[in-house]
N, C-alpha and C positions, 0 to 999 in steps of 0.2 A: 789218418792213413796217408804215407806218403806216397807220392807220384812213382814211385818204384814197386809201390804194390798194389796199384791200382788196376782193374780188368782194362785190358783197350777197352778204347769206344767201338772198334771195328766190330771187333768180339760180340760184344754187346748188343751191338744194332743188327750183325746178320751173323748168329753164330755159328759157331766152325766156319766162318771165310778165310782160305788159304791166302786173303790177299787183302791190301787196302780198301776201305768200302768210299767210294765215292758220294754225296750229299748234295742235292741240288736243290736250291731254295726255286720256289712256284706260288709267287702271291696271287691265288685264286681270284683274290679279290677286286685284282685290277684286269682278269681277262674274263672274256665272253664266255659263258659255260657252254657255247657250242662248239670252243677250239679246247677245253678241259681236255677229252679223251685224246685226238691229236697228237697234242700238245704232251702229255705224257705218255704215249706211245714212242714217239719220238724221243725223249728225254730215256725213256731205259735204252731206245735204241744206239743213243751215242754215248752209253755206260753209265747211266746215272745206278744208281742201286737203292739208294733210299732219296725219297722224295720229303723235303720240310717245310712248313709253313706258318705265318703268324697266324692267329685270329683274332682279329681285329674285332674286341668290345660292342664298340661303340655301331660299330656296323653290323654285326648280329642283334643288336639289342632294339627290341620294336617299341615303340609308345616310351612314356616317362612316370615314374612312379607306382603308386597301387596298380595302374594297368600295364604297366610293361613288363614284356616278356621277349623270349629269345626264339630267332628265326634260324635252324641250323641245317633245314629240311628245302630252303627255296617254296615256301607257303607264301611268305609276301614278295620273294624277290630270288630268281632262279640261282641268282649270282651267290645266295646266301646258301645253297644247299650243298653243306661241306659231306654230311652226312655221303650224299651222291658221289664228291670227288672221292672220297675214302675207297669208296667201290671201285671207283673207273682207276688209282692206283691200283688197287688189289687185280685186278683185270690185266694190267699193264706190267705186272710182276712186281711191284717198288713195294718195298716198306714204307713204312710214314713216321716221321718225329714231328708230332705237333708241338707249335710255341703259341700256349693261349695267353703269356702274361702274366700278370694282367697290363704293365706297360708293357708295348711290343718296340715302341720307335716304327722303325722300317720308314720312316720318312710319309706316314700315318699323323693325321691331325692331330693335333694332343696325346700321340704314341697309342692310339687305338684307346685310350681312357674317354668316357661321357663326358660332355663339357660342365655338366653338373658338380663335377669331381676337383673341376681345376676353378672353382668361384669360390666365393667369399665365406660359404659355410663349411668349407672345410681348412682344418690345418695347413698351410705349407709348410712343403719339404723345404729349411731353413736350417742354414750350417752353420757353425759355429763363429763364421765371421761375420753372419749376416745375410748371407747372400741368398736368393734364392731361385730353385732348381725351376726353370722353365721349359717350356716347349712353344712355340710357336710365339712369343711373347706373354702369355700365362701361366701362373704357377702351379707348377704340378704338386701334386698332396701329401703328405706325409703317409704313404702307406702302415705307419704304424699307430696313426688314429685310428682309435677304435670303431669309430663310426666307418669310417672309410674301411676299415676289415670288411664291417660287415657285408659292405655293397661286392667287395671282392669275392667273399664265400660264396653270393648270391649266384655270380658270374661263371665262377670257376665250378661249383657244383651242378652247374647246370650242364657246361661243357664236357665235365663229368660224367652226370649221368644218359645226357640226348648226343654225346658225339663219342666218348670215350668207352662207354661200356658196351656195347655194340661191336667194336672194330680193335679189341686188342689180340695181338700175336699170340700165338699162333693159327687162332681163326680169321683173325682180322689180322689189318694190314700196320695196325698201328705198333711198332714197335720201342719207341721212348717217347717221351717229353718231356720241352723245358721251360723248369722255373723260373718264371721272373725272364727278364733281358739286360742282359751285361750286368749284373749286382740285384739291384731294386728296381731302378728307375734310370738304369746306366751310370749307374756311381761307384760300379768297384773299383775305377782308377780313379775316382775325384781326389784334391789334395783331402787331408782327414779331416782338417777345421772347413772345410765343404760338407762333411757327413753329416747326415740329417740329425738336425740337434733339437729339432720342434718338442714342446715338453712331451709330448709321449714318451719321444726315444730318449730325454733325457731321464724320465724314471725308469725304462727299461734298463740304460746304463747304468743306473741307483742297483737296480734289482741283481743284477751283473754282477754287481760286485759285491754285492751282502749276500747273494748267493757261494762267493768264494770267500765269505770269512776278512773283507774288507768293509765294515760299515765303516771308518771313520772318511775313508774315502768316498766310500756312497754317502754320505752326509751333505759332502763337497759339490756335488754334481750339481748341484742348482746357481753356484755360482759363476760369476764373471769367467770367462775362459783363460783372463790374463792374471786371474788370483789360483790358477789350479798351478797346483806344484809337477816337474819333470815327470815326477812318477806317473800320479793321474794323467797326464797327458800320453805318456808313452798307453797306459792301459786302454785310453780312448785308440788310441791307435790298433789296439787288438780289437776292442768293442766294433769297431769299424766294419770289422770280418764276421766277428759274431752274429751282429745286425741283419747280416743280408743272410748270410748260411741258417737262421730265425727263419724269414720270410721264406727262403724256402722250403724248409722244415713242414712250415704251416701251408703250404698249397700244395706240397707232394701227397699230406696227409687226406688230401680232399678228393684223390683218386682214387684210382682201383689197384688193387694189383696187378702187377706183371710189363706195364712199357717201365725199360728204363726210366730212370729221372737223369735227368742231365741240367748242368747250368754252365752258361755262357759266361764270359770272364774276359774281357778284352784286355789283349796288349797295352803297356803304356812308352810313349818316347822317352827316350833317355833324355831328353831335353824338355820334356813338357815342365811347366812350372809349379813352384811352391813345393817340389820333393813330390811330386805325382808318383816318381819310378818309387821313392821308399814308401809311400801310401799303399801302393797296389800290393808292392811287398808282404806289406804288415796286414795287409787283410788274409796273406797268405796262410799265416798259421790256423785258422779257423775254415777257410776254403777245401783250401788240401785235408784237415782233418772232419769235413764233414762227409754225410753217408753218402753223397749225390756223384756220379764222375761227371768231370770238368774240363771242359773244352774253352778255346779262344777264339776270340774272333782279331781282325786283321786290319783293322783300321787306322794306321800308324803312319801313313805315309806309302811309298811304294821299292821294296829293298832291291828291286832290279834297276832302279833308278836313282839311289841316293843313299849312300855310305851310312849315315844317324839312322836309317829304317831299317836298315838290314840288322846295325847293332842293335836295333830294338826286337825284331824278332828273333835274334840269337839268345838275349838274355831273357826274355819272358818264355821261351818254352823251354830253354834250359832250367830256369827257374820253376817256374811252373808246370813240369812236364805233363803237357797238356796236347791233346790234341785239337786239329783246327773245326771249327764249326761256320765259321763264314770266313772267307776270304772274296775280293770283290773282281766279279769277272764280267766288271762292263760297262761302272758308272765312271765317267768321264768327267766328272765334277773337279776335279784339279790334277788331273792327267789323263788326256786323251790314248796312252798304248794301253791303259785297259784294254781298251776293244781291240788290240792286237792281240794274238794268242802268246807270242813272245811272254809279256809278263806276267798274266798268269800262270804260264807254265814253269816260266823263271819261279815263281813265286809259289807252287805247288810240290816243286822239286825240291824247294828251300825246305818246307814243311815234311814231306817224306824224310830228308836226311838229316835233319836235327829227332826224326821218332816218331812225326803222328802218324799214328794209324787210319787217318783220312784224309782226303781230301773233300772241299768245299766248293759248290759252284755258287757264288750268291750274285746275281741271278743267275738262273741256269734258264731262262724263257724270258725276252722283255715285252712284258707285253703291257696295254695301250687304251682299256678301257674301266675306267672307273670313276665314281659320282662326287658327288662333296661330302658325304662323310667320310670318303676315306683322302680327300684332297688336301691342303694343309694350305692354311688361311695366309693368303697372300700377304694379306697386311702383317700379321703374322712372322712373316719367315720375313719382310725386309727391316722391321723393329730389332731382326737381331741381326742386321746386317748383311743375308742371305739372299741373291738375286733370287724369285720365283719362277722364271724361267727354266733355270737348273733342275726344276722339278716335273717336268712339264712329261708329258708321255712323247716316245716308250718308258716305263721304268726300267732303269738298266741299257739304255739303250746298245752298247755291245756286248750282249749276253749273246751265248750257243747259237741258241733259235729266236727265232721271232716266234710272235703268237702267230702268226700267219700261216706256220710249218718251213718257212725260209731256215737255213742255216748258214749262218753269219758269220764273219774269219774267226770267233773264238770257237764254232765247231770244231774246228781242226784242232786247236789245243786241247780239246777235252776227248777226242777218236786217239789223238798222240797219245796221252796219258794213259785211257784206257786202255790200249794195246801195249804198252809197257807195261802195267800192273797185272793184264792180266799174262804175262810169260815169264816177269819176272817180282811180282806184288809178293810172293811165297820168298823169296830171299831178302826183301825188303823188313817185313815182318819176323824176322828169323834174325836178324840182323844185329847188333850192336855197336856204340860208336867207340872210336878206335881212338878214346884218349890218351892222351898223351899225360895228364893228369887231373885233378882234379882241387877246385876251389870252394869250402866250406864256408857256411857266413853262419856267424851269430844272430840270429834272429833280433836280438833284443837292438842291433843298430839298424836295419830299416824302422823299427818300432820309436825308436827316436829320433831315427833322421827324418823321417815324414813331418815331422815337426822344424827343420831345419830352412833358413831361407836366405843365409850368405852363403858363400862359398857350395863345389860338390861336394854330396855327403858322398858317405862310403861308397855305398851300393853304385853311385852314379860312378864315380870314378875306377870301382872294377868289373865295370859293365864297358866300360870304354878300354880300360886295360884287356880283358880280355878278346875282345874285338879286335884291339890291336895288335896283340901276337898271333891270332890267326892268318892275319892279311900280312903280316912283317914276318914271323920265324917263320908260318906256317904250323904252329905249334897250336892244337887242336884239345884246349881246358874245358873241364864238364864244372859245373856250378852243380850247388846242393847245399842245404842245410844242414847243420852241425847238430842239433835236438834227432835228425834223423841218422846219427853215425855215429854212437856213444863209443867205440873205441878208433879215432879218426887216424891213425896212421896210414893206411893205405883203406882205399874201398876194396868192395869185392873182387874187383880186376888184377886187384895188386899194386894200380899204378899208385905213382907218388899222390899227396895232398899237400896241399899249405891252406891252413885255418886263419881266421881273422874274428879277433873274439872284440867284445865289447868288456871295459875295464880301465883303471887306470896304470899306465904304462912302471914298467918299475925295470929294466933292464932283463927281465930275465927269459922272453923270449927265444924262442933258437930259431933257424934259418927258415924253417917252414910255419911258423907262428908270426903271428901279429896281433897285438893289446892295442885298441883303439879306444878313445873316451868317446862314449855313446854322444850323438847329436853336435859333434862338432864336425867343422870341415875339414877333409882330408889332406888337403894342400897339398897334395901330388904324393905323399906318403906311400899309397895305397898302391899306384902305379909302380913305385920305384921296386915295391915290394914285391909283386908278378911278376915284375921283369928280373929281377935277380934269382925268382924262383925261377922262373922259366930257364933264364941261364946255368943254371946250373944242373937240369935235367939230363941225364943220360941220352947219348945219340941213340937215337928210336931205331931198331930192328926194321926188315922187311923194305918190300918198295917206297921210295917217298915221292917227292915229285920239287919242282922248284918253277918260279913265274919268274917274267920275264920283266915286269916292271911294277910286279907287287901289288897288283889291282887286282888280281882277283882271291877270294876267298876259297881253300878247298878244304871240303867235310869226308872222312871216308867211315866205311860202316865194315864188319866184318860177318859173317856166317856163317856155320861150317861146313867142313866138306873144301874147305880152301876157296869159301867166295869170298871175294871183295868189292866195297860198291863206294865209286869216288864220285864224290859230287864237286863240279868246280863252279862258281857263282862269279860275276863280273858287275859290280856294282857301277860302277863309276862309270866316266866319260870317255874311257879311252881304252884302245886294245889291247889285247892280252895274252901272252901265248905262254903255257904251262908246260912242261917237259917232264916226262917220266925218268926216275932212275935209271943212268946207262944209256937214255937216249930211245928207248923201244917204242916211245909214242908221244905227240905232243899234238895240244891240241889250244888251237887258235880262237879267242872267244871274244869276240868283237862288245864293243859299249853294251851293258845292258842283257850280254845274255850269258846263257850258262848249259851244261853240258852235264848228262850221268853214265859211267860207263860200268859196267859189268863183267866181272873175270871171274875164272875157274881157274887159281894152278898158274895163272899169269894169261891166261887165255882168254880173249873175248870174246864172252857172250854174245852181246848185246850193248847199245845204248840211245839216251835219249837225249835230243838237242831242244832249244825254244827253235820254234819255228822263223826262218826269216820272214822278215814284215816291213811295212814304210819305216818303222824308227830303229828297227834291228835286222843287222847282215847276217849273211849265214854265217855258221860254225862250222870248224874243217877240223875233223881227226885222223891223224895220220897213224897208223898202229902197223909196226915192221915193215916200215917204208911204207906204205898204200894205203891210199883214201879210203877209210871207211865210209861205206852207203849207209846213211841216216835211216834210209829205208827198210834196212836189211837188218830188221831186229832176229835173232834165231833165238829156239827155245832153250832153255836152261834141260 
């Protein structure tokens, strides 16, 4: 299924919403169950709409072995009784997306897994080059030991049947869940010779592939990874995707019917190492075509901050057209404007105008009480380099609220948001992006660049090319896959395309085509080739807009009925001031922030700014001579 025909997540989670649905992550597990109700009282109150959570294993699960069992009622320990928060949401108006796992992360000792799980009797998660997948300094397991299933099904069927069949929509509050976290074990962006290669998955990949009528290659699978041929390795690069879209398969089937199934898929940097960006790629074709909808999370850097992050959420949800499932509104771990509303809101307006249909609070509450099973082993976290401090309570510490009921400067960011989606969330949703054209990949060259480790591969270099006509023409390119556009001359819009196939080159290309040899480096090729396409594009119809020193990025969306919604993004370090065709409006966006305006007909609606804060000035819009009031949103 591709991302073009996939239901929103908004849809999904609350349906028929005329507007973006807001998502606020609430780790029950680190706040007193006597600020629960409160605490999400407050939370629908400054818009949350669906309320999400991990369940943490290891901390429901009472006693070890023949005697243990699961606490999901607060029988041994109030803090455990999720059953209860389910209620005190459903009270509060939220829906719920539970994430029971079975690794969760969340910054959770061993990712919420038993420590039984990560010792000597079980497999580790071990990649192809050796290395292996840890947490806290211990190695996490190969979820595709059989033995290890089992203790999973134990887990999961329980959550299943004492928390899950009870509380689903439309009688209950529960309206999706999601499998697994970020892949398996947070490995859908690992490079591919990082994917778990333990012999389980190594005969599942056997299986793989004698299931497709390739035994001499499943033959192969047991050998050295430096005796598998290009082929094999490209297929390992599919397998990749397989693997995890598997695991989830196998624990959606262990529920009930009726919550969505959803999985989590993080961002990867266009910089990260070993072909990271063509890794996450090449899981793609398996991800995107499985049953599950697929959401991202945000952990990339900070794009209101830094030019290489912003290009990395450009091309993973243009790529993966996906919507957000965590974005971080508060942990200050390597940038303290978290906790200014500034960038989150910067960073929420990014995701509204590149398509998703949500936004994320994660956290949406920091709250400050919780024991050593859900603590994470100090000795632990500084083996892998990690001050423990950095973990220290509140979690999240500028998130919305406090567990207190206090509301803290990213309140403001998340009331702004909310009172713009909801006057104008029904044109947002309605909306389209107003490309200028569009770029087709081959699939089969992420599948071989992931394996690539001189030079940038493909993918990396028209990820950066296209980044770069945006901030330089202003010329606004959609990404897509070629397997999903069997006649590619124009997509449905009509606009132009240029293709870049995998092949070897023989002159006979024409202006909007590109023959590239799978798994080699691009050596600027790639770029020279966007940019001549772009040049040559027809002057674009309609209003456009022009910067003043090329710093800021503008996205606009169109609707009908004659709206239009410009988003303008200010990445960098320095001011910025944007100008309307003809001069009818400009609008000044200082380091760091960004600005969305709304028209009917040439007419303003409405718009929203990041809020000024210690590291971010205000935003000034001038529109037919006169300041617009930030305040003075009017309804559509």
């Amino acid at each position: 299924m591709s991302p073009s025909r996939r239901t929103p997540l908004a849809e999904a989670l609350v349906p028929g919403t005329a507007r973006p649905v807001v998502v606020g992550e609430y780790p029950y597990y680190r706040a007193d169950p006597d600020n629960w109700d409160s605490n999400l009282r407050e939370l629908r109150g400054l818009g949350v709409d669906v309320l999400s959570c991990y369940l943490p294993w290891r901390f429901h699960e009472v006693g070890e072995g023949a005697d243990s069992s699961f606490d999901f009622t607060g029988k041994t320990d109030p803090q455990r009784d999720v059953v209860g928060l389910l209620g005190l949401a459903a009270d509060a108006g939220l829906g719920v997306l539970l994430k029971p796992g079975p690794f969760i992360h969340a910054e959770v000792q061993l990712g919420g897994l038993p420590d039984r799980l990560c010792g000597p009797a079980h497999t580790p998660y071990r990649g192809l080059d050796g290395t292996v997948l840890t947490s806290q300094g211990k190695p996490l397991p190969s979820l595709l030991d059989p033995r290890v299933q089992a203790e999973i099904e134990t887990w999961l069927k329980a959550v299943a049947d004492e928390v899950v069949a009870g509380a689903v929509a439309p009688d209950g509050p529960v309206v999706a869940l999601q499998l697994g976290n970020e892949g398996t074990s947070g490995d859908a962006h690992l490079p591919v010779d990082a994917q778990d290669a333990s012999p389980a998955a190594r005969e599942a990949f056997a299986r793989w592939l004698a299931g497709r009528g390739l035994r001499d290659e499943a033959a192969r699978t047991g050998e050295d990874v430096a005796r598998w041929t290009s082929a094999l390795r490209q297929l390992w690069s599919q397998w990749a995707g397989y693997a995890i879209v598997g695991l989830w398969d196998r624990i959606s089937a262990l529920f009930p019917a009726g919550p969505v199934r959803l999985a989590n898929v993080p961002l990867t940097g266009l910089t990260a190492p070993r072909a990271a960006l063509d890794a996450w790629a090449a899981r793609q074709r398996a991800i995107q075509g499985s049953r599950h909808l697929i959401g991202h999370t945000e952990w990339v850097g900070n794009p209101a901050r830094d030019t290489t992050a912003f290009g990395s959420h450009l091309t993973g949800i243009l790529l993966g057209g996906t919507d957000v499932v965590e974005a971080n509104w508060g942990f200050t771990w390597t940038d303290k404007t978290f906790a200014e509303p500034a960038t989150p809101v910067f960073n929420a307006l990014l995701a509204l105008m590149l398509g998703s249909t949500t936004l994320s609070v994660y956290t949406a509450c920091a709250t400050g009480n919780w024991g050593d099973l859900v603590d994470m082993d100090p000795d632990g976290l500084r083996s892998e380099g990690v001050d423990p401090a950095l973990h220290a309570p509140p979690y999240s510490p500028g998130a919305p609220l406090a567990e207190s009921g206090d509301h803290q400067a990213n309140a403001e960011g998340l009331r702004l948001l909310s009172s713009f989606l909801e006057r104008f969330g029904t044109l947002l949703l309605a909306g389209t992006p107003d490309h200028d054209a569009m770029v087709l990949v081959d699939r089969t060259l992420p599948e071989a660049g992931a394996w690539q480790r001189t030079g940038r591969t493909v993918l990396a270099e028209l990820a950066d090319a296209v980044h770069e006509q945006l901030a330089g023409s202003g010329r606004q390119l959609g990404l897509g896959w070629l397997d999903e556009h069997p006649q590619p001359a124009a997509d449905r819009s009509g606009v132009p395309v240029a293709v870049l196939r995998a092949g070897h080159p023989d002159g006979s290309d024409g202006p909007r085509e590109m023959t590239l040899p799978a798994g080699e480096p691009a050596d600027g090729a790639v770029a020279a080739f966007v940019a001549a396409f772009v040049a040559a594009l027809p002057v674009p119809d309609g209003p456009r807009w022009t910067t003043a020193h090329g710093r800021a990025r503008v996205l606009s969306r169109s609707a009908p009925g004659g709206v239009r919604i410009v988003g303008a993004f200010n990445p960098t370090n320095g001011d910025e001031r944007v100008t309307g065709t003809g001069g009818g409006w400009t609008l000044d966006l200082p380091a760091g922030s960004a600005a969305v305006t709304v028209t009917r007909d040439g007419e303003l609606l409405g718009w929203l700014a990041t809020p000024e804060s210690a590291s971010t000035s205000p935003v000034v819009l001038i529109w037919d001579g006169a300041q617009a009031d930030a305040t003075r949103v009017r309804a559509s």
